[in-house]
Structures are given as structure tokens and as C-alpha cells.
VEXDREN-2710 file (C-alpha; in Angstrom, 1 decimal):
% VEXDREN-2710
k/r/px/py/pz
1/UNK/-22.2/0.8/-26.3
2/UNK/-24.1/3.2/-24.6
3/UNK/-22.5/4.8/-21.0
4/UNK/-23.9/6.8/-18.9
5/UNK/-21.3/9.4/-18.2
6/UNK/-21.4/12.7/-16.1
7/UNK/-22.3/15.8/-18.1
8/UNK/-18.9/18.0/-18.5
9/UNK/-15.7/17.4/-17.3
10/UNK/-15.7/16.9/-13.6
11/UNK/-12.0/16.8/-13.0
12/UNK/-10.7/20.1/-14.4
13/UNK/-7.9/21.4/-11.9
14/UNK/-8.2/18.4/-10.5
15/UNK/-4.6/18.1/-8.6
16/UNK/-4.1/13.9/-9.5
17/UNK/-4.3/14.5/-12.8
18/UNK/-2.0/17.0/-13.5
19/UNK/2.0/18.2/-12.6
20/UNK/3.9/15.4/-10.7
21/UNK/0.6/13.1/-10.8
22/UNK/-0.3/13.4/-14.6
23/UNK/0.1/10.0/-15.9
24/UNK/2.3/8.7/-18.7
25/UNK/1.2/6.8/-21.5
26/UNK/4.1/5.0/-22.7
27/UNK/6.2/1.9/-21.9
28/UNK/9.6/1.9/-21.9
29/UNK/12.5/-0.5/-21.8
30/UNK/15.5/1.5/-21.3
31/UNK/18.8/-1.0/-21.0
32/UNK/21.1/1.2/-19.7
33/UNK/20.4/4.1/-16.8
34/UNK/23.0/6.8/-16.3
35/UNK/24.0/7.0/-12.6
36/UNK/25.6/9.1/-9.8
37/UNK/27.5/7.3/-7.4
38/UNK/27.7/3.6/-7.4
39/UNK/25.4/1.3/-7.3
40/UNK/26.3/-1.1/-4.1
41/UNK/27.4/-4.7/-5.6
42/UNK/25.4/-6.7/-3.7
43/UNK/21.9/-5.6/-4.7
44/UNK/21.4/-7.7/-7.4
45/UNK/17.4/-7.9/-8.3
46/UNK/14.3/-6.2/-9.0
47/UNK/12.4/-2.9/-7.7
48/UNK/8.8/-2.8/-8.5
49/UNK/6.9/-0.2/-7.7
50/UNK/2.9/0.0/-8.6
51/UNK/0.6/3.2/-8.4
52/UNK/-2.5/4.9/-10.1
53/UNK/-1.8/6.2/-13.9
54/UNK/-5.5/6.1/-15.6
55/UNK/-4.7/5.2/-19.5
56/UNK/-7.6/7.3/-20.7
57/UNK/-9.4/10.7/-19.3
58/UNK/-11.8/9.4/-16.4
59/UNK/-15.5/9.7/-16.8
60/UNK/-16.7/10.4/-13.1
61/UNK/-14.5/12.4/-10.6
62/UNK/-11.1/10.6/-10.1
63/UNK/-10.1/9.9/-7.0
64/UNK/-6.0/9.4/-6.4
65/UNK/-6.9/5.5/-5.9
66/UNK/-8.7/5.0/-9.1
67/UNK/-5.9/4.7/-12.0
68/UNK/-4.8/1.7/-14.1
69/UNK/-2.1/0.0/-12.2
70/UNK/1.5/0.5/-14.0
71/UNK/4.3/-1.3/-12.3
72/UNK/7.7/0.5/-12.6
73/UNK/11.0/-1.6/-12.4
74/UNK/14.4/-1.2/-12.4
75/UNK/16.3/-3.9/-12.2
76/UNK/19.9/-4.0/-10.6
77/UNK/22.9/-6.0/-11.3
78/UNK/26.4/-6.1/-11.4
79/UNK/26.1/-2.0/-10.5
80/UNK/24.0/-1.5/-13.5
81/UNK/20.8/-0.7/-14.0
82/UNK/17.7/-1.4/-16.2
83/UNK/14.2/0.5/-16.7
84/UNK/11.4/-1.0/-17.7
85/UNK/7.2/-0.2/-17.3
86/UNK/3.8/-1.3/-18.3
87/UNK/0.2/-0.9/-17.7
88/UNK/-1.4/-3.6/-15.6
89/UNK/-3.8/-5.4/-18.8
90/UNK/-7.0/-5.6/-16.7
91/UNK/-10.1/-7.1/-18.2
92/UNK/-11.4/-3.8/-17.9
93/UNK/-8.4/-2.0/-19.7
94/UNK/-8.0/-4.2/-22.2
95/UNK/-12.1/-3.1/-23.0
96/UNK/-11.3/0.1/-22.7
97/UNK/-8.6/0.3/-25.6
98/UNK/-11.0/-1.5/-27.2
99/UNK/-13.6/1.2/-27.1
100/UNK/-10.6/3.9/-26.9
101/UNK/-12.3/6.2/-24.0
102/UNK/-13.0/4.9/-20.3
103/UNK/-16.0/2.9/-19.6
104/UNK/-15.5/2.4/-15.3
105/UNK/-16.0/5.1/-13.2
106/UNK/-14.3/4.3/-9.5
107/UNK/-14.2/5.7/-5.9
108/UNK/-14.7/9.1/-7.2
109/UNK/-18.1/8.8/-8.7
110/UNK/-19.1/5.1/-9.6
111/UNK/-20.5/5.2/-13.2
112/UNK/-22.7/2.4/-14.0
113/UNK/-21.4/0.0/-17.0
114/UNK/-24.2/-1.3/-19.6
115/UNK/-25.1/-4.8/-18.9
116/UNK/-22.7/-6.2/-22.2
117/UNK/-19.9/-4.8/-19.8
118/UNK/-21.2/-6.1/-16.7
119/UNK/-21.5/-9.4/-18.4
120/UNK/-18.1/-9.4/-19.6
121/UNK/-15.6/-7.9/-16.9
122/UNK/-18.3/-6.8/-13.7
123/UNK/-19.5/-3.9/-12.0
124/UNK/-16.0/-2.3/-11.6
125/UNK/-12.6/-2.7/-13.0
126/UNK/-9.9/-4.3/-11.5
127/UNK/-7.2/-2.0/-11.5
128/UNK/-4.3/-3.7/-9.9
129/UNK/-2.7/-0.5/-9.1
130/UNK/-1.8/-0.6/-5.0
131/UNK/1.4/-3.1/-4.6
132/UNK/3.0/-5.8/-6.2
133/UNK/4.5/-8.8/-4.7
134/UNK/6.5/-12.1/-5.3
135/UNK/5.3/-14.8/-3.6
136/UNK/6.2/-18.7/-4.4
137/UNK/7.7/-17.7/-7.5
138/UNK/4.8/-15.6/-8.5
139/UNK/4.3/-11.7/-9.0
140/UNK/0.9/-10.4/-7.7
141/UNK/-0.3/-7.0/-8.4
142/UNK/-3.0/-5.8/-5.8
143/UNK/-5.5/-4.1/-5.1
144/UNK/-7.8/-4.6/-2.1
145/UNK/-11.0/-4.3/-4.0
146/UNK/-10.6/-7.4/-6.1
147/UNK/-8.4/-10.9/-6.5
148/UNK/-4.6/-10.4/-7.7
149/UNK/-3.2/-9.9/-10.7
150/UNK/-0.6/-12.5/-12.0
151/UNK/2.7/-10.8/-14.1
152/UNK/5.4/-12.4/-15.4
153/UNK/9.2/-11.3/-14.1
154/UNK/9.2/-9.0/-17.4
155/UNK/5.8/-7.4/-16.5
156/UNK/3.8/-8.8/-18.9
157/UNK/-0.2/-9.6/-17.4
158/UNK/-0.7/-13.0/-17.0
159/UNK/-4.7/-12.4/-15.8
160/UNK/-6.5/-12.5/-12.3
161/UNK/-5.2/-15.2/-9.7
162/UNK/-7.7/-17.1/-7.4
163/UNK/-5.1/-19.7/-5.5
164/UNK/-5.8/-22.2/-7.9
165/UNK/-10.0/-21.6/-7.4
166/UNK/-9.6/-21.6/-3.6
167/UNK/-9.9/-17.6/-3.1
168/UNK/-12.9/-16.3/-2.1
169/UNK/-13.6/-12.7/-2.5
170/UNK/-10.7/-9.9/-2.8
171/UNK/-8.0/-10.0/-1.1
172/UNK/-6.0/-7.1/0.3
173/UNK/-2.9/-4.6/-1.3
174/UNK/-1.3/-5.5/2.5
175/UNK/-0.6/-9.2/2.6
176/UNK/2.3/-10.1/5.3
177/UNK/5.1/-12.5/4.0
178/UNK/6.9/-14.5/7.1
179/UNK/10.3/-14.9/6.7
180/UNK/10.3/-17.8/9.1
181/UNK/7.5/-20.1/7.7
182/UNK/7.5/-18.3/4.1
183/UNK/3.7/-18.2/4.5
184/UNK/1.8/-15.7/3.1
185/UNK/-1.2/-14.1/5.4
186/UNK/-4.0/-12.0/4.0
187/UNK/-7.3/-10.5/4.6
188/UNK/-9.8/-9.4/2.2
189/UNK/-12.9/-7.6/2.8
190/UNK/-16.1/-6.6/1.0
191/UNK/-19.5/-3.9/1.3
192/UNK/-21.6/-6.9/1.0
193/UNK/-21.5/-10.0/3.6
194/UNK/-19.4/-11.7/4.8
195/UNK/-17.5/-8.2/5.7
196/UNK/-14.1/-9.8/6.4
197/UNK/-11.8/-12.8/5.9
198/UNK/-8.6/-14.3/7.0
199/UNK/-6.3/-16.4/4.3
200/UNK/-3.2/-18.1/4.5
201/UNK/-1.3/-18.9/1.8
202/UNK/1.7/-21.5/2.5
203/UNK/5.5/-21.3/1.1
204/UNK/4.5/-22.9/-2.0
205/UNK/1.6/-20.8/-3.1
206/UNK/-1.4/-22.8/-1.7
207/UNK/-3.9/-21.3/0.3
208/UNK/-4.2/-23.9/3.3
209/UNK/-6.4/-21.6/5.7
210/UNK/-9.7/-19.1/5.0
211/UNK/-11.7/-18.2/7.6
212/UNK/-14.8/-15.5/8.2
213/UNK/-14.4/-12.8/11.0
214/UNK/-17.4/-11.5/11.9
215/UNK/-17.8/-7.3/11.6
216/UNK/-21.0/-5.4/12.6
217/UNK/-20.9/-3.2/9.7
218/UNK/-18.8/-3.1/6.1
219/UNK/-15.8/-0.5/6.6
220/UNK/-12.8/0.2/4.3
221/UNK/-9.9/-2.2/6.2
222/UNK/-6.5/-1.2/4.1
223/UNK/-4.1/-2.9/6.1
224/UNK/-3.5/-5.3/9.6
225/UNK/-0.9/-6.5/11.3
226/UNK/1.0/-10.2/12.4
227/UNK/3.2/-11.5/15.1
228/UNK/4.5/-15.0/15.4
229/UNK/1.2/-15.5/17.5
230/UNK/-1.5/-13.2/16.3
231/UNK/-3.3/-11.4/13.9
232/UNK/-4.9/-8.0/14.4
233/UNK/-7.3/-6.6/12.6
234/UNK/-8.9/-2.7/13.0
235/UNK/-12.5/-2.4/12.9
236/UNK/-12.2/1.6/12.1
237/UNK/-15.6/3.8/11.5
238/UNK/-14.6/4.5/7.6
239/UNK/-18.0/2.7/6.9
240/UNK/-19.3/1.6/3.1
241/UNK/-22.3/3.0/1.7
242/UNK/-23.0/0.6/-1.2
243/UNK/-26.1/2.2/-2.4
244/UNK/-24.8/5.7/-1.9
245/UNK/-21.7/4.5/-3.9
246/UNK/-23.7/2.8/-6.6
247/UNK/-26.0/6.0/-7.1
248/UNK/-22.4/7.8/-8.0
249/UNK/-22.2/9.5/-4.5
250/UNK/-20.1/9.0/-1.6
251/UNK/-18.5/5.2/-1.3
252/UNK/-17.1/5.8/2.5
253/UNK/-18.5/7.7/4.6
254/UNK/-16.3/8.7/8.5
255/UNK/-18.6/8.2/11.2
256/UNK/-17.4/9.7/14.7
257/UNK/-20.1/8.2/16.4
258/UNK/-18.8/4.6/16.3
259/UNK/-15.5/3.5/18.3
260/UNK/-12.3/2.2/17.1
261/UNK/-12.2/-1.4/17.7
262/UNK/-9.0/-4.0/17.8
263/UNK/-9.3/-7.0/17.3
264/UNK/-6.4/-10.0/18.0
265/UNK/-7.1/-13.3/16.8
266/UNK/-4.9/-16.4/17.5
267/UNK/-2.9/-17.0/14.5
268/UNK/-4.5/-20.1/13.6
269/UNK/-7.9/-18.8/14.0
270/UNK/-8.7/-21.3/16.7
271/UNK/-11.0/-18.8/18.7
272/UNK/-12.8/-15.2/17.5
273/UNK/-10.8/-12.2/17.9
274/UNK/-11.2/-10.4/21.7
275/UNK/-12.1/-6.9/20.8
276/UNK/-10.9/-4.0/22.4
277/UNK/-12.4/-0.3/22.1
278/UNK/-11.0/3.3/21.5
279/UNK/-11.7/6.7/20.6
280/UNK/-12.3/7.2/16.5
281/UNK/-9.2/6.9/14.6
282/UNK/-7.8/5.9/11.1
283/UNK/-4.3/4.2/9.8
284/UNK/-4.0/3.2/6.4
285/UNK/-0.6/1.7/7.1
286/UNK/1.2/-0.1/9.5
287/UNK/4.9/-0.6/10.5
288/UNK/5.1/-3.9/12.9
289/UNK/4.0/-5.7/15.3
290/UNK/5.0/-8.4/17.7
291/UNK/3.8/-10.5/20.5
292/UNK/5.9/-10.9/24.3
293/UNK/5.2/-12.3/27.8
294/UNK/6.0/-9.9/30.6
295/UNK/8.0/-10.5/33.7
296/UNK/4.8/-11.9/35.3
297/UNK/3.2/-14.3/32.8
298/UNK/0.7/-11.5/30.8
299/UNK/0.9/-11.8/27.1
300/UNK/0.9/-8.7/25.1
301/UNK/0.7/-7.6/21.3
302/UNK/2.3/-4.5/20.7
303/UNK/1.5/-2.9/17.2
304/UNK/3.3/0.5/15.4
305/UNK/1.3/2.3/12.8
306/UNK/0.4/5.8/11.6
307/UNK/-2.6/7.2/13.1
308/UNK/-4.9/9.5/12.2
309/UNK/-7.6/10.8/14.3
310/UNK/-9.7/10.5/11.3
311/UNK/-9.9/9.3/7.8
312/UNK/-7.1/11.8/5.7
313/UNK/-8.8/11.3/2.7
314/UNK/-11.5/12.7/1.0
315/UNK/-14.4/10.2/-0.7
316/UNK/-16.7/13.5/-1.9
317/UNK/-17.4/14.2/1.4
318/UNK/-16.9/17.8/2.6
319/UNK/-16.7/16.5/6.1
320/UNK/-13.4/15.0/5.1
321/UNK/-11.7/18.2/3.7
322/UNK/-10.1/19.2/7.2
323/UNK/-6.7/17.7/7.7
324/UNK/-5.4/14.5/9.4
325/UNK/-2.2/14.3/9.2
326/UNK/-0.9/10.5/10.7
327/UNK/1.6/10.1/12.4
328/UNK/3.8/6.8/14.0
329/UNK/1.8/5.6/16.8
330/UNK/1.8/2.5/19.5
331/UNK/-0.3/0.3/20.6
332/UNK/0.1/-2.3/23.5
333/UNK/-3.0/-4.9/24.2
334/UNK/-2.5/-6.6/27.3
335/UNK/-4.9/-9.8/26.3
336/UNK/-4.8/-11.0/30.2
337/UNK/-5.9/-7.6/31.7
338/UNK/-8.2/-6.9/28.7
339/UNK/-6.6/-3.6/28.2
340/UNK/-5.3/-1.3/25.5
341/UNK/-2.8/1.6/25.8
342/UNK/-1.6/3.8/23.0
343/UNK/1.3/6.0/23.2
344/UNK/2.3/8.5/20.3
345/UNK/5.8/7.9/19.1
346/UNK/6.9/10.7/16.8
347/UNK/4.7/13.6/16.4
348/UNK/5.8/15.0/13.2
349/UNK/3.5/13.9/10.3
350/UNK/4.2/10.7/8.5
351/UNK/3.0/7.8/6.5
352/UNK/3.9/4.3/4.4
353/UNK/6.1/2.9/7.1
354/UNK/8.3/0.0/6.2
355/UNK/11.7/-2.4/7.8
356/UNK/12.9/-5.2/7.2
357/UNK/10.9/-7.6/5.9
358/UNK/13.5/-9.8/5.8
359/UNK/14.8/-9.9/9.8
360/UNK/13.1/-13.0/11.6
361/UNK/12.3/-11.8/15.2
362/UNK/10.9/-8.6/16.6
363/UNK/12.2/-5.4/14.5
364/UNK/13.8/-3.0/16.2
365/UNK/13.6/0.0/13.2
366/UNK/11.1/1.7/10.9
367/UNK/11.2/3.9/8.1
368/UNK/8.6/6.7/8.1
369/UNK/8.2/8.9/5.1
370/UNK/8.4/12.5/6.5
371/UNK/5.8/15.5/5.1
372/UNK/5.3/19.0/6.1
373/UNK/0.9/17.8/5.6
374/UNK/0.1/21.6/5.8
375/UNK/-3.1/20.7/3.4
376/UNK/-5.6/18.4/3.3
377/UNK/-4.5/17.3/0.1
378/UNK/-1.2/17.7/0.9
379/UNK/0.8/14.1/0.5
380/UNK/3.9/16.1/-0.4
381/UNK/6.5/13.5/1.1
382/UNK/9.9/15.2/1.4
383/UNK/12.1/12.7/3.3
384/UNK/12.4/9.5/5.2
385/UNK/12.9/9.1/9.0
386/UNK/14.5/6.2/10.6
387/UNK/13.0/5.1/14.1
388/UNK/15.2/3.5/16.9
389/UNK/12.3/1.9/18.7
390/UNK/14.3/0.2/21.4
391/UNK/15.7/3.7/22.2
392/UNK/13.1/6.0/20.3
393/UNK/16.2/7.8/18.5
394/UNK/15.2/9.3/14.9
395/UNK/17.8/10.2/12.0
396/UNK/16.5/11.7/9.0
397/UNK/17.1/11.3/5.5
398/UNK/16.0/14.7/3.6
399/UNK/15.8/14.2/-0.2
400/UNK/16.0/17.9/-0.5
401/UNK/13.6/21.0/-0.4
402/UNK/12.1/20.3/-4.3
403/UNK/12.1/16.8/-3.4
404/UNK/8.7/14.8/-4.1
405/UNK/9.3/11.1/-2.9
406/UNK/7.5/8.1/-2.1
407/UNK/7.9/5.1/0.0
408/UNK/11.2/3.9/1.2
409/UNK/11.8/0.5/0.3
410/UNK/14.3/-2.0/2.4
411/UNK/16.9/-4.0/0.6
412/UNK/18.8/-6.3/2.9
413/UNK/22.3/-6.7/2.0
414/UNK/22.5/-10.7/1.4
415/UNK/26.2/-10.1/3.7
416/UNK/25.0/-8.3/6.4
417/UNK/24.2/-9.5/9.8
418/UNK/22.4/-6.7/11.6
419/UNK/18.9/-5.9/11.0
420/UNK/19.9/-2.4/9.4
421/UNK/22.6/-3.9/7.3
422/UNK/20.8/-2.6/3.6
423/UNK/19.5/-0.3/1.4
424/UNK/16.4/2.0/1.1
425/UNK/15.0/2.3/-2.2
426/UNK/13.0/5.5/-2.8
427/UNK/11.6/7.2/-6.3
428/UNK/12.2/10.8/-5.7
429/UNK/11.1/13.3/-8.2
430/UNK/12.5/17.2/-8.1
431/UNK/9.4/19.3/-8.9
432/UNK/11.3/22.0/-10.1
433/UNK/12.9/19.7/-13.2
434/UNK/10.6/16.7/-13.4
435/UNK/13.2/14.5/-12.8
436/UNK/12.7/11.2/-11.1
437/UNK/15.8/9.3/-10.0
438/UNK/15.6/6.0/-7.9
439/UNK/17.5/6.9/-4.5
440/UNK/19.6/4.6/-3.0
441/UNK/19.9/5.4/0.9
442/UNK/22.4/3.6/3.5
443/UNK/19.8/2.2/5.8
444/UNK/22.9/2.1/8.7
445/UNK/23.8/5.5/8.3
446/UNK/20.7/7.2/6.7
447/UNK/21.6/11.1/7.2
448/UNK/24.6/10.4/4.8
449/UNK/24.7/11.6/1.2
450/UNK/23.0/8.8/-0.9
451/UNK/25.1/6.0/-2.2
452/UNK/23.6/5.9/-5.7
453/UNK/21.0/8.3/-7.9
454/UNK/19.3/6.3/-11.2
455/UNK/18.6/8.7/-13.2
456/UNK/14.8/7.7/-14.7
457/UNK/14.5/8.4/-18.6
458/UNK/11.2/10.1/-17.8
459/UNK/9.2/11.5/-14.8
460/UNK/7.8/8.5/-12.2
461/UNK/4.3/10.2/-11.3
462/UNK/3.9/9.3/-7.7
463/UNK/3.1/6.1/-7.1
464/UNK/1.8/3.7/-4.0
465/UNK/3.7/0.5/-2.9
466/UNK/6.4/-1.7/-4.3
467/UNK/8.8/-4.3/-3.1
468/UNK/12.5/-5.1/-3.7
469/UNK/12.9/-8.6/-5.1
470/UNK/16.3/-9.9/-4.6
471/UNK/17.2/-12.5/-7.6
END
């Protein structure tokens, strides 16, 4: 098999590849974790959490988005705790132990596969490495170039998963589960036409709705949001360049000459979006959003995110090395009066905002991981801030001053009855040791001392996005 690779190594001191990001190449099952405090009783499941961990030395530049995907779990019961990881067997990984050396390049520096690859996996490898979800019984590693990727409740890869033939295209690491109607709602979108689609997936796993929303241009769409009412979907100038991309240069490139647009969309797709126009922005994440009528008869979506006045990340592009720190960030669309305000809500940086996915009606908190951002390659989240939004009140959660932490993860407390009544779940590795431990937060009384620390047999290199799965 011939490949044609860059000459030399293109990543040396590259900062993903190395200290708290170096990847690790075993799996594990570890039946018993040591902890400190107790574990509460009534979280009895399953934390996943899915990030970048390349199983062999890249051949192009690595980007922080390229790795395999390897889902870490530990699994709670009883106030115990099990470990267990593995490596996401993509088509494309499963060649590439076969060959024993990387074949795919990724957003970094595309490398061009000989046709015998092409023919067997594609262009690209599917890497499954964003977020993992359960939907109707299923688990569904994502990633938002490319259809999911089926596990078992052990981790073990099932293969890619197409709704049963019915998906078209890739479909996004940001689907949006309703706790009311136990749909699940999903976009995908794609460098070549048709730039953007619209799926729903029902409580038993069948995709009942896909529908094409027209874009003027391809641009990199990582997340939306949905009310009871609508969807909204940002049209942000992070724009593809396919052939630049496929030549091994720059995928996206950040154009400041082209607006922000939002779009909302009924949530049956009965009529095309209304658009609405803004200043050049990017978010990558959002928190919620929800739909209300005012006092005299106006409808309004109102949308919380974290905003950043451009793209934070760099694709190659030296245009992209200053730094964008996002932060938490409103938006209110009046739909009658064809209007959009935005409002900043907390201007310390922040990023990978979650709640309560379980509460039905309009959420009232957030969880915000904090980070001092002082580089543009600085990601470095340190702890997790809890938003009042009904009386814009913040308490903060600090993992501590070594502290190198992810995303905080809700887990509702099956007793409680108030929308805070739960658990944030949050890897948090100590940079000075290496330590990872699994931090268990009270999400009513975060500034307290944790409840629980799982002590990881082995460093957790940071990650992306993960769920709680309650058995």
C-alpha cells in the first residue's frame, strides 16, 4: 500500500499529543475503583465519556478533533464503582492495525488514501470520537462528519448505524433528546450539497422526519438548538474549502465578511426557517433554549450559548491564532417584530455548557465550564460555574489550582423534585500528579466540597462529550 504521507514529522511539540493530551493505548476493565467520600446511592448507571486518543502517530498535522474515538465509562452502583475503556473499531481503525501505522490524515492536513482504501472504508475515517449517546436502547458514538457508531452497553463496536437505511448523510455530535416526546432531533451537514438537514428520530429509534434546509454556502455547524416549538439553526461564516482541504491545506476557513445568520424553523418543518442577521460570531456549544408568548401576543425564542466573536480554533490558518475566548451569551428573536437582541450573560470565559436534560419545561440553570483562556490554545478548564438564569446568580465549583477538567455532566437524582436535585459528573485530572478522578459535585449546593472522588487507575487525557445513562 502505497501513502502519500508528509515528509518529516509535522507534529513535534505539538501540544495534543503530548502531557495531559498524549493518548493511551490500552483498555482496561478495572472492577473495583478506590474512592473518597461516598458515592450517593441513588446514582445507579453509566458515565460515558468520548474524546480524541489517535491509536497510532498521525501522518499529517493533527488537529485536537482528529483522534480515534475511545469511550471511557464508569459505571456506578450500589456506591461502587467500575472502569472500563475501549477504542471506537472504525472501519478505518480496524485498517489501520491492519497495516500497523496510520493511513487517514484529518482536519489537520487531509492525506489522500490509495484508491484500495477509498474503495474499502472512503475518503476519510470515521472516528467516532465527539459524544456518545443512548437513544431507544441504543448507544451511538458521534461525530458530526459521518453516520453514528453503534456500541454495545460493554463498549464493544457494533459498526456504523443508518436508521435502519433511512439516514442520509452525517449526522451531528449534538443531537437533542426530548424528555417529553422521547424523540430524538438532529441535523447533519456536509461541504458538498445539500449543505444541511433536519432529522427526527422518534422514541423507538425510527427516523419519521428528514428534511433539506437550504444554506448559501457549506460552513462548519457543530451544534443548534430546540424548544417545544422550534428549531434554530446558526448559519456562522466558518466556511468549507473542499478543495483547499483535499489539497492538504486549510478545511475551514473564518470569513469576517459574511454575517451571522439565525435561523428558526417550525418544529415540524412546515415552513423555511425566517432568517435573522448579526455581526460575525462563533459558538460551538449551546446551553438551552425555549419558546414563550409575551404579555401582548408576540412569540419569542430565547437561546443561551457561548459566544465567540470568532472561530477559537485554529484549522492551519494563522488568521485564527489570536484568541476567542466564548463566553455564556443570549439570544431573544422576537419572530412577530422580526427582531434579534443579544445580551452577554457572564463575561468570564467559558465553554461545554450543560442542565438537565432530564427536566421537561423551560430550564432555569446551566453549567458552564470556567477557564482562565489566556492563550489561543489555551482550553485549560479549571472549574464549573452554575448559572441562575431566572435571577442571573452564579456559584462556582473550583476543582482546584492544578485542576485540568472537562465537561460537567448532570445526573438527576431519580427522588428529587427540583430541577437541580442531582449530580455533576466531571473527569478532573491534577497536572502536577497525572491523576484523573471522576468528580462527583452536588448540583444544589455546588461550591461545597465534592461528595465523591473515583480515583481513575490511569490518567483520562482530556476528552470531549459524554452522557450519564441512568440504568
Amino acid at each position: 500500500m502505497s501513502i502519500d504521507a508528509p515528509v518529516g514529522d509535522p507534529n513535534v511539540g505539538n501540544p495534543y499529543l503530548s502531557g495531559l493530551h498524549a493518548p493511551v493505548v490500552d483498555e482496561l476493565d478495572v472492577a473495583e475503583l478506590d474512592v473518597t467520600g461516598q458515592i450517593p446511592g441513588a446514582l445507579e448507571g453509566v458515565y460515558m465519556r468520548n474524546g480524541a486518543n489517535p491509536a497510532f502517530p498521525p501522518i499529517g498535522r493533527y488537529h485536537l478533533f482528529d483522534g480515534d474515538g475511545m469511550i471511557h465509562a464508569v459505571e456506578l452502583a450500589g456506591g461502587r464503582a467500575v472502569y472500563r475503556n475501549r477504542f471506537v473499531e472504525s472501519a478505518g481503525l480496524v485498517l489501520e492495525r491492519r497495516e500497523q501505522r496510520a493511513v487517514f490524515g484529518g482536519l489537520g492536513q487531509f492525506v489522500m488514501p490509495p484508491p484500495e482504501v477509498v474503495d474499502e472504508v472512503g475518503l476519510m475515517k470515521n472516528t467516532a470520537n465527539t459524544n456518545v449517546v443512548r437513544h431507544a436502547g441504543r448507544y451511538l458514538a458521534l461525530m458530526e462528519a459521518a453516520k453514528p457508531t453503534e456500541l454495545t452497553r460493554d463498549l464493544a463496536t457494533v459498526g456504523e448505524f443508518d436508521f435502519l437505511g433511512m439516514l442520509a448523510g452525517p449526522m451531528t455530535a449534538h443531537p437533542k433528546w426530548d424528555p417529553a416526546t422521547g424523540e430524538l432531533l438532529f441535523f447533519g451537514y456536509s461541504p458538498v450539497p445539500p449543505f444541511l438537514r433536519f432529522h427526527v428520530a422518534d422514541a423507538n429509534g425510527v427516523l419519521v422526519r428528514s428534511v433539506d434546509v437550504e444554506l448559501p454556502r457549506p460552513v462548519m455547524m457543530h451544534d443548534f438548538v430546540v424548544t417545544a416549538d422550534h428549531v434554530v439553526f446558526f448559519d456562522l461564516p466558518a466556511v468549507f474549502e473542499l478543495e483547499s482541504m483535499l489539497a492538504g491545506g486549510v478545511p475551514i476557513r473564518w470569513d469576517a465578511g459574511l454575517p451571522a445568520r439565525v435561523g428558526v424553523m417550525p418544529r415540524d418543518a412546515s415552513t423555511e426557517p425566517a432568517w435573522f442577521e448579526l455581526e460575525p460570531f462563533y459558538v460551538f456549544h449551546f446551553l438551552d433554549a425555549f419558546s414563550e408568548t409575551t404579555a401582548d401576543g408576540r412569540v419569542r425564542v430565547v437561546i443561551h450559548g457561548c459566544r465567540a466573536d470568532r472561530m477559537p480554533v485554529a484549522f492551519g490558518d494563522d488568521a485564527l491564532v489570536e484568541t476567542a475566548p466564548p463566553r455564556l451569551h443570549r439570544w431573544t428573536v422576537d419572530l412577530d417584530a422580526g427582531r434579534i437582541d443579544e445580551d452577554a450573560v457572564d463575561e468570564r470565559p467559558g465553554d461545554f455548557p450543560r442542565g438537565n436534560d432530564w427536566w421537561p419545561t423551560r430550564r432555569r440553570y446551566g453549567y458552564v465550564a470556567r477557564s482562565a483562556w489566556t492563550e489561543a490554545d489555551d482550553i485549560r478548564f479549571t472549574a464549573v460555574a452554575k448559572h441562575d438564569l431566572q435571577t442571573g446568580t452564579i456559584q462556582v465549583h473550583d476543582y482546584g489550582v492544578h485542576a485540568h477538567a472537562g465537561e460537567a455532566v448532570f445526573a438527576p437524582d431519580p427522588d428529587g423534585v427540583a430541577e437541580d436535585d442531582g449530580w455533576l459528573l466531571n473527569f478532573v485530572t491534577d497536572q502536577q500528579t497525572g491523576r484523573t478522578d471522576l468528580v462527583i459535585v452536588d448540583a444544589r449546593d455546588v461550591e461545597a466540597e465534592p461528595v465523591a472522588r473515583v480515583h481513575m487507575p490511569r490518567r483520562v487525557p482530556f476528552g470531549f462529550h459524554g452522557n450519564w445513562m441512568p440504568d
